[in-house]
Every structure is written in structure tokens, then in C-alpha cells.
DOSE-889165 format. One line per 5 residues: number of its first residue (from 1); their letters; for each residue x, y, z of N, C-alpha, C. Coordinates in steps of 0.02 Angstrom, whole numbers. Layout:
N
NUM	a	X,Y,Z,X,Y,Z,X,Y,Z ~ ... .
END
This chain:
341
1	xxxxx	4287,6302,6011,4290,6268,5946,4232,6220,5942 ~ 4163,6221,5894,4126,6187,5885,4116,6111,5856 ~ 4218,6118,5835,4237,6038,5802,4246,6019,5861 ~ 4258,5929,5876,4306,5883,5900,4371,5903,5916 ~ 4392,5890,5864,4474,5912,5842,4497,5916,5787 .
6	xxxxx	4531,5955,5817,4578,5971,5715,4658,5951,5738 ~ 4688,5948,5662,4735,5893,5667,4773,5918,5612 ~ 4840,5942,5614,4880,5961,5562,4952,5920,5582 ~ 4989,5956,5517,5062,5916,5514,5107,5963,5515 ~ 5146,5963,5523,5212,5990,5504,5253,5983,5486 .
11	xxxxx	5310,5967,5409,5370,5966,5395,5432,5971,5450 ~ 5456,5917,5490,5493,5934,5527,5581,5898,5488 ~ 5635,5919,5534,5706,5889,5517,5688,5819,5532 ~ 5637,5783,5569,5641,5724,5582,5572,5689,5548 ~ 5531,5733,5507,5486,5683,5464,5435,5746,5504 .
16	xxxxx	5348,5734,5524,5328,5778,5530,5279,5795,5583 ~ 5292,5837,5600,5249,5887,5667,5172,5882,5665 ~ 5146,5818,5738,5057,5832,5725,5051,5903,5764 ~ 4974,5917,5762,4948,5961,5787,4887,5952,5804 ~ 4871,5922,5862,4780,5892,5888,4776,5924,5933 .
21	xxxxx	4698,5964,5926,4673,6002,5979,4580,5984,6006 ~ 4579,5967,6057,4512,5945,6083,4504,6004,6138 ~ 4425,5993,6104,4391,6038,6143,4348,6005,6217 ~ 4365,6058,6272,4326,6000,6340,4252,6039,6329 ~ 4224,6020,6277,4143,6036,6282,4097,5988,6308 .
26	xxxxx	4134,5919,6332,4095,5864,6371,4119,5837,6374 ~ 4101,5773,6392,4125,5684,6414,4143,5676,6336 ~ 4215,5651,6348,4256,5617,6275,4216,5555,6246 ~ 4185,5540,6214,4176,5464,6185,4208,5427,6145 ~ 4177,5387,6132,4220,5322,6073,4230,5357,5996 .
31	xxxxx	4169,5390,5978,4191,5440,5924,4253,5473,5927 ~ 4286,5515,5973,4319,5549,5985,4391,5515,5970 ~ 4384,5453,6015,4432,5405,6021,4451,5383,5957 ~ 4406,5339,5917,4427,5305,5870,4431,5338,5796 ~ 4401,5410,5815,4430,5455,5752,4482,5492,5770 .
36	xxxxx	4523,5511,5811,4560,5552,5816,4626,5515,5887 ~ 4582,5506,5935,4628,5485,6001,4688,5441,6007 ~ 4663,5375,5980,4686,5315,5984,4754,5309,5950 ~ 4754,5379,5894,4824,5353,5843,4873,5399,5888 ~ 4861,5465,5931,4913,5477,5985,4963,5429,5992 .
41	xxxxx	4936,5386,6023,4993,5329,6029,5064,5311,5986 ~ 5136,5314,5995,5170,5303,5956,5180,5351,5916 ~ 5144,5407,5912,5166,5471,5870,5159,5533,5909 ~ 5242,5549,5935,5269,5583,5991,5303,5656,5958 ~ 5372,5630,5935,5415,5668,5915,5417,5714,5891 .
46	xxxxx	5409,5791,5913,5390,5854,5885,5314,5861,5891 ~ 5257,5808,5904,5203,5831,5902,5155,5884,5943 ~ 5116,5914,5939,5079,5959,6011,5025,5930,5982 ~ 4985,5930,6077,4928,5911,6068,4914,5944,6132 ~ 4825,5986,6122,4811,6020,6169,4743,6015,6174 .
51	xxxxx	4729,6047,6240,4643,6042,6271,4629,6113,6247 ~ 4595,6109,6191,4567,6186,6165,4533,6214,6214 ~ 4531,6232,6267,4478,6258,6316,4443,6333,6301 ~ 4474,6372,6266,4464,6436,6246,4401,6430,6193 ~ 4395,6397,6168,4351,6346,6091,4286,6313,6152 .
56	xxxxx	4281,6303,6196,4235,6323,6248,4209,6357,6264 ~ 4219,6418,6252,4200,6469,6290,4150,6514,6238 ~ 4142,6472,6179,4093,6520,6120,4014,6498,6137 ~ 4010,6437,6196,3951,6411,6214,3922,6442,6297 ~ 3886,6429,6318,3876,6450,6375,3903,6393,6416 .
61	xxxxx	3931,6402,6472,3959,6340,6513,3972,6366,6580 ~ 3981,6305,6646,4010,6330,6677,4064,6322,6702 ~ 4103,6362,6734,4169,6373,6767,4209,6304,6778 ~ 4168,6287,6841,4186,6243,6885,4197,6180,6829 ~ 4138,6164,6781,4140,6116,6740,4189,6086,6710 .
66	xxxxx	4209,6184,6668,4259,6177,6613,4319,6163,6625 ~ 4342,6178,6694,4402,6142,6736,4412,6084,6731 ~ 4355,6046,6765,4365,5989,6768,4371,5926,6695 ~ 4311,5978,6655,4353,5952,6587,4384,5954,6554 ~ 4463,6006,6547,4500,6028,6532,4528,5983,6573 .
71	xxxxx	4535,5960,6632,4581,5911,6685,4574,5825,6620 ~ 4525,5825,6625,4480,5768,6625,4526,5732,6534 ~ 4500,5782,6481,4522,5789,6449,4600,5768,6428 ~ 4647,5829,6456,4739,5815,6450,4739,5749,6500 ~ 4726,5727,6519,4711,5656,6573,4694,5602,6512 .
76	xxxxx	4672,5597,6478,4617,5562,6440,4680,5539,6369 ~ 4699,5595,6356,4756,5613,6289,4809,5570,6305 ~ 4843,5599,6389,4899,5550,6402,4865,5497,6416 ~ 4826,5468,6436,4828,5399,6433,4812,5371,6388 ~ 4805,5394,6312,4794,5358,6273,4864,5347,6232 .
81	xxxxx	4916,5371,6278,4983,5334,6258,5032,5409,6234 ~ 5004,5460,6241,5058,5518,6232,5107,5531,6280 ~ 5188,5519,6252,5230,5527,6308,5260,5598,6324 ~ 5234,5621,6371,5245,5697,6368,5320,5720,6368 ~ 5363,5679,6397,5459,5702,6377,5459,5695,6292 .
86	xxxxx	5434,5669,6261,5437,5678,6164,5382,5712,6165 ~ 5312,5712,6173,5263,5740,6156,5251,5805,6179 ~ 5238,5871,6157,5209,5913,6205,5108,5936,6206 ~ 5106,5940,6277,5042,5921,6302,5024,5992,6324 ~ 4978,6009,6298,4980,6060,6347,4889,6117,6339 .
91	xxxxx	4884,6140,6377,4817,6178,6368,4823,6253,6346 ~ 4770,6269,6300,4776,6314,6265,4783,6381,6285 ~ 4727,6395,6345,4741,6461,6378,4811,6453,6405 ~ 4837,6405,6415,4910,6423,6470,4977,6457,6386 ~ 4951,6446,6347,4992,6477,6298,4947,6543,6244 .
96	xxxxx	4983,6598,6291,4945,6666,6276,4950,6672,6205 ~ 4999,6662,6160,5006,6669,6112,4957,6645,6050 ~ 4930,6619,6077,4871,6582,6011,4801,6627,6037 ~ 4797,6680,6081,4746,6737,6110,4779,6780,6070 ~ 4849,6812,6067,4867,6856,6045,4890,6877,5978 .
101	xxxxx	4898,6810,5924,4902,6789,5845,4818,6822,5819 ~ 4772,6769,5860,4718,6764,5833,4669,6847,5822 ~ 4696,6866,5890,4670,6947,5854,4708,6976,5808 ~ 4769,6976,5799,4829,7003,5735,4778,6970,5675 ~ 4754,6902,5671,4684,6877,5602,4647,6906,5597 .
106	xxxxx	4623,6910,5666,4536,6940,5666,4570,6997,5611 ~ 4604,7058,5634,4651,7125,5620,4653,7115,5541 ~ 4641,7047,5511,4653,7023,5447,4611,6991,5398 ~ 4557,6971,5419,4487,6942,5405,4440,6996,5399 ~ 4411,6983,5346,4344,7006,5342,4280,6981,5369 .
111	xxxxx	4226,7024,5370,4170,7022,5424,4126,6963,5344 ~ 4130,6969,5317,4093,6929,5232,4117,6843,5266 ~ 4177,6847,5262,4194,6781,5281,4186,6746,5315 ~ 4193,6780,5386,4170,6761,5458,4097,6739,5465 ~ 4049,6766,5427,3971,6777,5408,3971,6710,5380 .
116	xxxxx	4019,6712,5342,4011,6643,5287,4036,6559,5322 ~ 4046,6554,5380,4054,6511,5421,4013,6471,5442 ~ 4026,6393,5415,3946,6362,5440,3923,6359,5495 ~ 3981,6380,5552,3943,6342,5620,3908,6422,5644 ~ 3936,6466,5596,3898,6566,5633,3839,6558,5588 .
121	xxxxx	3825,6519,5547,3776,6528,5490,3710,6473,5525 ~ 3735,6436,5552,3683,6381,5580,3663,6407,5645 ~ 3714,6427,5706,3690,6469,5750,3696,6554,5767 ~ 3711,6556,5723,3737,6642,5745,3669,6682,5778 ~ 3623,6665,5721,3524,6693,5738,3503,6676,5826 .
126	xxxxx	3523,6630,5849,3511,6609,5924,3502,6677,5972 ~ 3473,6684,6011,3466,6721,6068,3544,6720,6117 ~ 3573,6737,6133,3617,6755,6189,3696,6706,6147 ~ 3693,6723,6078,3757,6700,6023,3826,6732,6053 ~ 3880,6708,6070,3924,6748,6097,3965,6769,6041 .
131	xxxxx	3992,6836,6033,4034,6850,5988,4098,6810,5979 ~ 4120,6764,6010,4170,6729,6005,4143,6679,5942 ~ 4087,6660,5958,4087,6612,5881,4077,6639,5818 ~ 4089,6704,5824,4105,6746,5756,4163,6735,5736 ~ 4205,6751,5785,4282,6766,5784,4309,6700,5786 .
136	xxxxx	4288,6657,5819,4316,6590,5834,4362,6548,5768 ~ 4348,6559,5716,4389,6528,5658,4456,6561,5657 ~ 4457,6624,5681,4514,6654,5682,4548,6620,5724 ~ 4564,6608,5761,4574,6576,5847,4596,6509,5806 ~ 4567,6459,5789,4569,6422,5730,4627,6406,5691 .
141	xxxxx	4638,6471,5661,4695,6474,5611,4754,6489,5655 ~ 4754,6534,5712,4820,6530,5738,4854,6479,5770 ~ 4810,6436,5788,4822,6370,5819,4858,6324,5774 ~ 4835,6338,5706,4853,6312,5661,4935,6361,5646 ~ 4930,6405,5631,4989,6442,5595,5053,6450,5639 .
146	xxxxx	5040,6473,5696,5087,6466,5763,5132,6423,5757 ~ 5138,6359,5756,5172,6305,5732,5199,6281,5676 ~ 5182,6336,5630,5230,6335,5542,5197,6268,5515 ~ 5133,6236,5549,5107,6180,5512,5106,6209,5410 ~ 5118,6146,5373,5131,6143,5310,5089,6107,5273 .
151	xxxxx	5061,6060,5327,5002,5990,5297,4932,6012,5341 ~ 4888,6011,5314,4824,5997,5358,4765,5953,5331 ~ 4776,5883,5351,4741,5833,5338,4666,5830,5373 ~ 4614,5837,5328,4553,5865,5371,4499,5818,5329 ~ 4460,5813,5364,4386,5771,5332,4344,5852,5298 .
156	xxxxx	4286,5795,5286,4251,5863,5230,4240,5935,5289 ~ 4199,5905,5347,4187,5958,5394,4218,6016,5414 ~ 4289,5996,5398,4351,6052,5427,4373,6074,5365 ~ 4361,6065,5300,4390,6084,5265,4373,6192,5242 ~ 4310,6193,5262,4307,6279,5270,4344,6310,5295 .
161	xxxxx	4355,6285,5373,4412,6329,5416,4505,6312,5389 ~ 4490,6258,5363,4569,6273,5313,4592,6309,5278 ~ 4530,6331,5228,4533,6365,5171,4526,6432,5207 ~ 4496,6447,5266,4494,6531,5295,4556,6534,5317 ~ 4597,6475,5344,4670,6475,5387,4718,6516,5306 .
166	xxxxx	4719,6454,5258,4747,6482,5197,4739,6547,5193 ~ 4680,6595,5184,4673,6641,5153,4697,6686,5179 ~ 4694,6697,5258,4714,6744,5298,4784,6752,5297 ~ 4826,6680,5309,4895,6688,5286,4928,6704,5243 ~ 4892,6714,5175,4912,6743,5115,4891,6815,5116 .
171	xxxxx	4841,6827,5135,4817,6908,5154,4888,6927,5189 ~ 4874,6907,5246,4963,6936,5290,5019,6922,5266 ~ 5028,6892,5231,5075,6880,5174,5108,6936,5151 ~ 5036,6927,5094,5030,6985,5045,5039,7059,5086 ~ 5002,7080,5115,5025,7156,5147,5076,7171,5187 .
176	xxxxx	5100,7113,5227,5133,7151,5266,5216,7099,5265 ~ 5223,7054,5211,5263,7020,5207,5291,6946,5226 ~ 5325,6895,5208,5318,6820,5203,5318,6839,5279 ~ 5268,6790,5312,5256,6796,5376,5248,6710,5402 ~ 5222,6692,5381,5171,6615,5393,5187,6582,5347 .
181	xxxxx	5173,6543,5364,5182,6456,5314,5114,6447,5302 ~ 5121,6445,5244,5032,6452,5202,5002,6371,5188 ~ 4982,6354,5235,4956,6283,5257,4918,6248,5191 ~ 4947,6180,5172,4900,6142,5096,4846,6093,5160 ~ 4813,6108,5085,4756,6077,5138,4745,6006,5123 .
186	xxxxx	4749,5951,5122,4731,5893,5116,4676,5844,5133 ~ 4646,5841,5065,4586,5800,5083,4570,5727,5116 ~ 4557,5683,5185,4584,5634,5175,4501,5600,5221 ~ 4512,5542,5207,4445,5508,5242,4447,5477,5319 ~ 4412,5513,5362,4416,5494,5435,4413,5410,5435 .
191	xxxxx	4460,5416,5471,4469,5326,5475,4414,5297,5513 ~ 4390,5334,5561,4327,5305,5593,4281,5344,5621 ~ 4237,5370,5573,4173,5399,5589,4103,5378,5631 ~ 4107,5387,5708,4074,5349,5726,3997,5365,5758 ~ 3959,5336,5708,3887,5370,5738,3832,5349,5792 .
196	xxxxx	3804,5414,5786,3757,5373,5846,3729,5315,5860 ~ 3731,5276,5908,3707,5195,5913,3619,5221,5911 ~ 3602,5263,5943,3530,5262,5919,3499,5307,5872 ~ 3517,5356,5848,3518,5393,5791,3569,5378,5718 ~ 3566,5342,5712,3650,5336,5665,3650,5375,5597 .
201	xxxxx	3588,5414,5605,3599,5471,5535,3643,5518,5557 ~ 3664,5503,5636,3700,5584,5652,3762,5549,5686 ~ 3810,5581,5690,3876,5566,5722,3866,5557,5804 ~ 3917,5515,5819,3917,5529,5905,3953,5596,5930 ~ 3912,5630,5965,3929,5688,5990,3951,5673,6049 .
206	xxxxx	4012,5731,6084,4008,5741,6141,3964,5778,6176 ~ 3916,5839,6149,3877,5874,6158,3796,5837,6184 ~ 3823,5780,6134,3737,5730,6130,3715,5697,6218 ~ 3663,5726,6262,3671,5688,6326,3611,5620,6295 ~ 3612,5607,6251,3541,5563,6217,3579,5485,6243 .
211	xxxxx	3553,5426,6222,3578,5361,6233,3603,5339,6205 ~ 3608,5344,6138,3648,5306,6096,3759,5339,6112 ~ 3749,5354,6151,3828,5387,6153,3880,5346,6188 ~ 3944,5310,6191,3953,5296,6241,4020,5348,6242 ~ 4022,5361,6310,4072,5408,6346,4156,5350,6367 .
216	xxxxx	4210,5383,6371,4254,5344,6375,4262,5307,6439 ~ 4237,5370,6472,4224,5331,6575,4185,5295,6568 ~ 4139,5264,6524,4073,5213,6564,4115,5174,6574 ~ 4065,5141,6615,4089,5071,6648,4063,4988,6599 ~ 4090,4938,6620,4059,4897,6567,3972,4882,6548 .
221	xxxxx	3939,4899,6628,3902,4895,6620,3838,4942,6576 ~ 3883,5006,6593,3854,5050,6541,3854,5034,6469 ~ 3902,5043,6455,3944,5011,6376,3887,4968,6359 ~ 3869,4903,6406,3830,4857,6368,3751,4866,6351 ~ 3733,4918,6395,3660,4932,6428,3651,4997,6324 .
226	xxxxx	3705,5023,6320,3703,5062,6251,3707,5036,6190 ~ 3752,4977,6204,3748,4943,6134,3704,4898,6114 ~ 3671,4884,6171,3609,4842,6169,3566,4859,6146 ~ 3551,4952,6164,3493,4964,6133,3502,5023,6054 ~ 3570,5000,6041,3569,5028,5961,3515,4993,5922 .
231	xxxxx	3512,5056,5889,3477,5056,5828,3489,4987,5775 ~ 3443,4968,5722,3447,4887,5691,3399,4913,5635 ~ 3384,4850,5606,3319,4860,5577,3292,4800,5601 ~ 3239,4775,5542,3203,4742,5555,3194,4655,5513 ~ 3246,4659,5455,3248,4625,5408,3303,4546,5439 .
236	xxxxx	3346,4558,5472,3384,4518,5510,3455,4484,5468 ~ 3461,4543,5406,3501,4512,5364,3581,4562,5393 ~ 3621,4513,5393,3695,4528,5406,3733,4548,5352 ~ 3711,4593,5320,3738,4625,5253,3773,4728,5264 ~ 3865,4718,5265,3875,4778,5297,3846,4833,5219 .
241	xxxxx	3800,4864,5248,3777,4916,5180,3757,4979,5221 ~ 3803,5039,5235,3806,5093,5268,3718,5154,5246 ~ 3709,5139,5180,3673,5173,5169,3599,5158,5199 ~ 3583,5070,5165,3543,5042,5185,3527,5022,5254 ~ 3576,5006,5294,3574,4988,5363,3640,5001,5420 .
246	xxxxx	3604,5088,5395,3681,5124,5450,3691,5093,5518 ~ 3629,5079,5518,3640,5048,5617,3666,5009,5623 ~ 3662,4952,5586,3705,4896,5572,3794,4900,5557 ~ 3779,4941,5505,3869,4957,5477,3880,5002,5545 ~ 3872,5037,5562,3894,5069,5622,3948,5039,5677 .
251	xxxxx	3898,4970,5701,3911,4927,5749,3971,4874,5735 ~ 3955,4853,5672,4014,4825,5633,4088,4856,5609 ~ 4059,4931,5601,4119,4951,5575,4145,4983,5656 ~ 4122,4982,5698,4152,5006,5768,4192,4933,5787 ~ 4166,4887,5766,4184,4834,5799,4250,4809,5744 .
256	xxxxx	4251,4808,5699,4290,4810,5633,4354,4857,5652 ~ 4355,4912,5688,4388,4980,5711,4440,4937,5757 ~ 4424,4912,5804,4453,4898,5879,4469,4823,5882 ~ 4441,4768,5818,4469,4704,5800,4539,4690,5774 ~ 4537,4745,5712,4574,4752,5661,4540,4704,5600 .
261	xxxxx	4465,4674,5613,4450,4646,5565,4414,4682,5514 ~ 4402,4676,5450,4356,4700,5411,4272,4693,5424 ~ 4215,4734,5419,4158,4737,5449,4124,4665,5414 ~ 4129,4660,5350,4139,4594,5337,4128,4534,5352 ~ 4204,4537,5379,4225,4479,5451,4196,4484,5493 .
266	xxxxx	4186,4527,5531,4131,4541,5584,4083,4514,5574 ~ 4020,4503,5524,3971,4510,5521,3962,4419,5501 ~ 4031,4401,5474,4019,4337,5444,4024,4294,5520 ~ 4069,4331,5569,4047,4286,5631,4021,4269,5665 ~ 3954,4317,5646,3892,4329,5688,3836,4304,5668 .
271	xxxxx	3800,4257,5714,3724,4235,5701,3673,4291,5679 ~ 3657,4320,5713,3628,4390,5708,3620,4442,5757 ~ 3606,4485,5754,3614,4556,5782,3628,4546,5867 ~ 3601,4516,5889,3622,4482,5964,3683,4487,5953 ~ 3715,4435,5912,3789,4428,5910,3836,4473,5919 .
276	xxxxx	3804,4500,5871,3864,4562,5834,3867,4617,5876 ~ 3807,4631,5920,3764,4687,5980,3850,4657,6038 ~ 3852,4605,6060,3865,4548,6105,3937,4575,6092 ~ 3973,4555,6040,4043,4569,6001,4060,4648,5990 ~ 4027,4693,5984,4040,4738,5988,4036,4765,6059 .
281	xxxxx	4007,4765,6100,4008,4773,6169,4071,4759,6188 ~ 4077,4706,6189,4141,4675,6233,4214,4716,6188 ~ 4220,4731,6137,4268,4736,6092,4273,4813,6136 ~ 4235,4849,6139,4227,4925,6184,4248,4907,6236 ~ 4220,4867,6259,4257,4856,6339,4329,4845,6354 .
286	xxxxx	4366,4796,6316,4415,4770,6307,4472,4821,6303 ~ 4458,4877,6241,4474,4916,6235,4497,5014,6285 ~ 4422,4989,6317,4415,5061,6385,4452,5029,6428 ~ 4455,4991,6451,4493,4956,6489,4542,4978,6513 ~ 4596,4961,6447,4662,4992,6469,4663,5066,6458 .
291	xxxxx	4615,5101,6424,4633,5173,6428,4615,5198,6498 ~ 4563,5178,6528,4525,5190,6587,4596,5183,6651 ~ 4625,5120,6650,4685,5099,6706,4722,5165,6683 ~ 4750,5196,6646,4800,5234,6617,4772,5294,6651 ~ 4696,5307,6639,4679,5374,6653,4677,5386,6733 .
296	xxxxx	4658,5335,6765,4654,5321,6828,4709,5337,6864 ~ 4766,5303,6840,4843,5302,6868,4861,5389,6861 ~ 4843,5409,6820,4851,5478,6800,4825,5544,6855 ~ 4755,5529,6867,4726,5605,6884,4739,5581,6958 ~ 4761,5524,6974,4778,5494,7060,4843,5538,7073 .
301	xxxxx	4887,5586,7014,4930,5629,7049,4908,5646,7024 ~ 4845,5725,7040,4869,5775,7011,4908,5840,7018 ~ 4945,5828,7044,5005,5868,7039,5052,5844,6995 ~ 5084,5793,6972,5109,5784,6920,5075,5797,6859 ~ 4991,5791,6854,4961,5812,6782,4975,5886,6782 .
306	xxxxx	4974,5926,6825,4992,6002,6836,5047,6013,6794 ~ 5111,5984,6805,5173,5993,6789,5193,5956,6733 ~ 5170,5907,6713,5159,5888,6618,5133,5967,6577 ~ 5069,5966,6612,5045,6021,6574,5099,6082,6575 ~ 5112,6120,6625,5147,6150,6645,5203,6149,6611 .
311	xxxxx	5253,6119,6585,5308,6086,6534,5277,6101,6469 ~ 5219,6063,6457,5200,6068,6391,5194,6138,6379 ~ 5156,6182,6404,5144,6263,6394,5228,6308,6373 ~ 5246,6289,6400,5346,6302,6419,5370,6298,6341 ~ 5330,6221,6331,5382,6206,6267,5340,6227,6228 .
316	xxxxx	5269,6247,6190,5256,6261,6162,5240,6344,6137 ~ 5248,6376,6199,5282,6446,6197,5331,6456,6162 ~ 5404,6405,6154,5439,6431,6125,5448,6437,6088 ~ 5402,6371,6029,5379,6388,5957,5329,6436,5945 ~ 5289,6441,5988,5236,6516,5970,5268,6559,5972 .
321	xxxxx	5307,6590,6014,5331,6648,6029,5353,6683,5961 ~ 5409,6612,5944,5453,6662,5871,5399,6669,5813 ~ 5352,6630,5819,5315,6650,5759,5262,6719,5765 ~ 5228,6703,5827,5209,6773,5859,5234,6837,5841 ~ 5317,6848,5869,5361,6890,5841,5361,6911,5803 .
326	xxxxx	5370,6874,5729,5388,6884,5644,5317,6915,5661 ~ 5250,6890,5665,5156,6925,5634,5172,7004,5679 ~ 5200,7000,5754,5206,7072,5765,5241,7124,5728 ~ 5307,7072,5730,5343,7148,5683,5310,7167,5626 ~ 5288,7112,5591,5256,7120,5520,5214,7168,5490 .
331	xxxxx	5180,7174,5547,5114,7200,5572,5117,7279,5614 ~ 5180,7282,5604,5200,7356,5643,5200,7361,5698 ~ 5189,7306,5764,5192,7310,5818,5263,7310,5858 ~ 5289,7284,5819,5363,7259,5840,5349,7183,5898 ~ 5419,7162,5919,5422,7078,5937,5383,7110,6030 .
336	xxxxx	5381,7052,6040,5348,7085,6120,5398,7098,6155 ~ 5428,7139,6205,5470,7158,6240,5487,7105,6290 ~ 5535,7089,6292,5588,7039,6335,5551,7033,6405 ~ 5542,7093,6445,5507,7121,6505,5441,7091,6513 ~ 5403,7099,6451,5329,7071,6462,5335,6978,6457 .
341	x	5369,6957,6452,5352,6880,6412,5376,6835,6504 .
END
């Protein structure tokens, strides 16, 4: 998967079902965190949340790596406060069923559409393109549909692969009978978009090995050695104006993120860019801190991270499975045999 993460809901008997999936394509950062990670916390009940690792595999990588970031990763999730007895945790290959939906799509998608995909349209032309990032939106939607999600709350970026999730489920719908829960798509604004400290026309990537990034493992000293050398201008005025002085609003609104103050406030407490450089640093730190102790305490068994995961796969099989079922029979295959599962 060439996103971050995607993030749906579900209508449940008890209010409603998330659905967050990260991809281990690198070191997690503060982007990662403060758009998507951080709200884990406190929202358990019925939710899944998984290490897309399969959504890896449309890039070239290696083995040994993707392990460890797939470890690194479900490590990273629970310690940002997911309790895995309410929450289920779990990694994507260990639940066959979102391999075995997603070709029943592919089975259902057209080759026009797939073509029409921004991230096959930006790289597809590349030398050594793997056919998975053709197919990969499919993969996509089952992740999505598997779970009878009903809401899918997405920023502008994700909103294509919603509308391909929609279409396909109404295609299978339509031919072969009510099958899927035909997902609304909801437009909503990332609460914290966080860009590069030294590029800030472009987002912080996990992909990015450049400087302006910070990763969730640095240490403080890292943290400070990056925010130091963000991007500024040159005018010295403390005015938050995203357009005019992204580097600035960046730093403020990161620091604004993890205060709870408005960028604003931030900016009104600050002499100048030293300051605010100074205040935002530490506000990161403060913050890694306790996710870092959490993550630490964590991968120090791993054999218990084994068996979270391990649980999580368990429980989320058993909602794939029946939906799996209904797209087989639907589909003329019939349910999978008792014997194979």
C-alpha cells in the first residue's frame, strides 16, 4: 500500500468499528503519529488495526527488513495505547482472507480503472514496476469490505481508492447479489498534516531518508539536531500563514498538535524562530518519550508481541471468514470447506 494508512468505520451494536492499516515501508514518524497514531488511544472496542505488510511488497524490499518492520510497527501501534483484549491487532498476511477477497475484486475490476489509479499512473512506466501495484487497490478494498465497514472517513488523497472500493462492491452486488456493505465515503480534514521540516512543500514521508523527517525512535538528541535545521524564512515575522510561510506554520502547527494550544498561541509565546525551533523540539520530545518507554517495555517480550498478534489474526478471521463466505458463494465458488480453514 503506497498510503500511510487508511482508516474506516463501522456501524457497530456498540457505536462504531475503526479500521487502521499501516504499512511497514519504513521508520514510523511524527507524521504518521500525529495524523493517524496517536488517536488509537482510548478507541478500542470492536476496532482492528493492522501492519499492512502485503502493501509492501508492491516496492522492492528486503526480507529480513520487512520483518523487522512489520515487528517494529504492531510494537509501535500498541504502544501508542491500543489494548489488545478490546482492540484487535493483528498483521495482514497472518489473515489469508484479505489475499483471498482481493482476487474475488481483481475477478471484478476492470483493467480501465486499475490504469486509472494515481499511484499506477505516477509509477507504473518505471523499470522493474511490480504487478502488484496494479492490482494493489483491489487488496485495498477488501481490507476495507471484509469488515462490513459502512463509514470511510478519508482525506483528499484516499478518496480514489474509496470510490474504486464503492464501485467494485456495487459491481458484485449487482451480478452476483447483496454481498458487501457498499462503503459512504466521507470527506473529512486530516487533523494533522505534517510536513517536511526541510522541504515543507511536501509531507513527511516514511519513505523520505532526507533530514527534515523525524522518525518515532530518535532520540532527543536527534529530534533537536532536525528541528533545528527546519526550514524558516527570512523575514523574522511570527505570523501563522501556511501558504506564505509553510515552514513556519508547520512547526507551529506541530507544536499546536502535541500542546493542545492553537498555532497562534504558540507563536504569541515565542520571541522568534529560536523560540518556537526550541518549543517545538522539546514538545516532540516530551511526547516520544512516553511512546518510546511503551515501545521498549513491549518488543523486551517478544514472545508475548507474537501472541497479541497471534490473537489478533484469530479474531479477525472470524469476521473475515463470514464475509469471505457470502463473496464465495456469491461468486459460484461456494463457502471454503470446513477441512481447509
Amino acid at each position: 500500500m503506497n498510503v500511510t494508512t487508511t482508516t474506516t468505520t463501522t456501524t457497530t451494536a456498540t457505536g462504531y468499528r475503526e479500521l487502521s492499516g499501516i504499512t511497514p515501508s519504513g521508520e514510523l514518524t511524527l507524521g504518521n503519529y500525529l495524523g493517524a497514531m496517536r488517536r488509537f488511544a482510548g478507541r478500542h472496542d470492536g476496532g482492528f488495526y493492522f501492519v499492512a505488510d502485503l502493501h509492501a511488497l508492491t516496492t522492492d524490499h528486503d526480507p529480513k527488513t520487512l520483518r523487522e518492520l512489520t515487528h517494529r510497527t504492531a510494537a509501535l501501534m500498541l504502544a501508542c495505547g491500543l489494548d489488545p483484549l478490546r482492540a484487535t491487532v493483528f498483521v495482514q498476511s497472518d489473515v489469508s482472507e484479505h489475499v483471498e477477497l482481493s482476487y474475488l475484486l481483481e475477478s471484478t475490476a476492470h483493467v480501465g480503472e486499475l490504469n486509472r489509479m494515481i499511484q499506477f499512473k505516477e509509477k507504473g512506466g518505471r523499470p522493474g514496476t511490480r504487478a502488484s501495484l496494479f492490482t494493489y487497490p483491489c487488496l485495498m478494498a477488501a481490507d476495507i469490505l471484509l469488515y462490513d465497514t459502512d463509514q470511510v472517513p478519508v482525506g483528499a488523497d484516499q478518496s480514489q481508492h474509496v470510490e474504486l472500493t464503492r464501485d467494485l462492491a456495487e459491481r458484485f452486488n449487482g451480478r452476483y447479489g447483496e454481498t458487501f456493505v457498499v462503503p459512504e465515503l466521507l470527506s473529512v480534514e486530516v487533523t494533522a498534516r505534517v510536513r517536511n521540516l526541510a522541504a515543507p512543500e511536501r509531507k513527511m514521508s516514511k519513505s523520505d531518508n532526507g533530514p527534515g523527517v523525524i522518525r518515532l525512535l530518535d532520540d532527543a538528541d536527534q529530534v533537536r539536531r532536525t528541528v533545528r535545521r527546519a526550514a524558516t524564512d527570512s523575514d523574522g515575522a511570527l505570523v501563522h500563514d501556511p501558504a506564505a510561510k509553510p515552514g513556519l506554520a508547520n512547526l507551529a502547527e506541530i507544536t499546536s498538535a502535541l500542546t493542545g494550544r492553537t498555532p497562534e498561541q504558540v507563536l504569541a509565546d515565542c520571541r522568534g524562530y529560536a523560540d518556537l525551533k526550541h518549543a517545538c523540539a522539546e514538545a516532540v520530545i516530551a511526547e516520544l518519550a512516553v511512546l518510546q518507554a511503551n515501545y521498549t517495555r513491549i518488543m523486551d517480550d517478544p514472545g508475548q508481541l507474537e501472541q497479541t498478534l497471534a490473537m489478533g489474526a484469530r479474531r479477525a478471521r472470524s469476521i473475515a471468514r463470514a464475509t469471505l463466505d457470502r463473496a464465495r458463494t456469491a461468486i459460484g465458488l461456494g463457502p471454503c470447506p470446513a477441512a481447509a480453514r
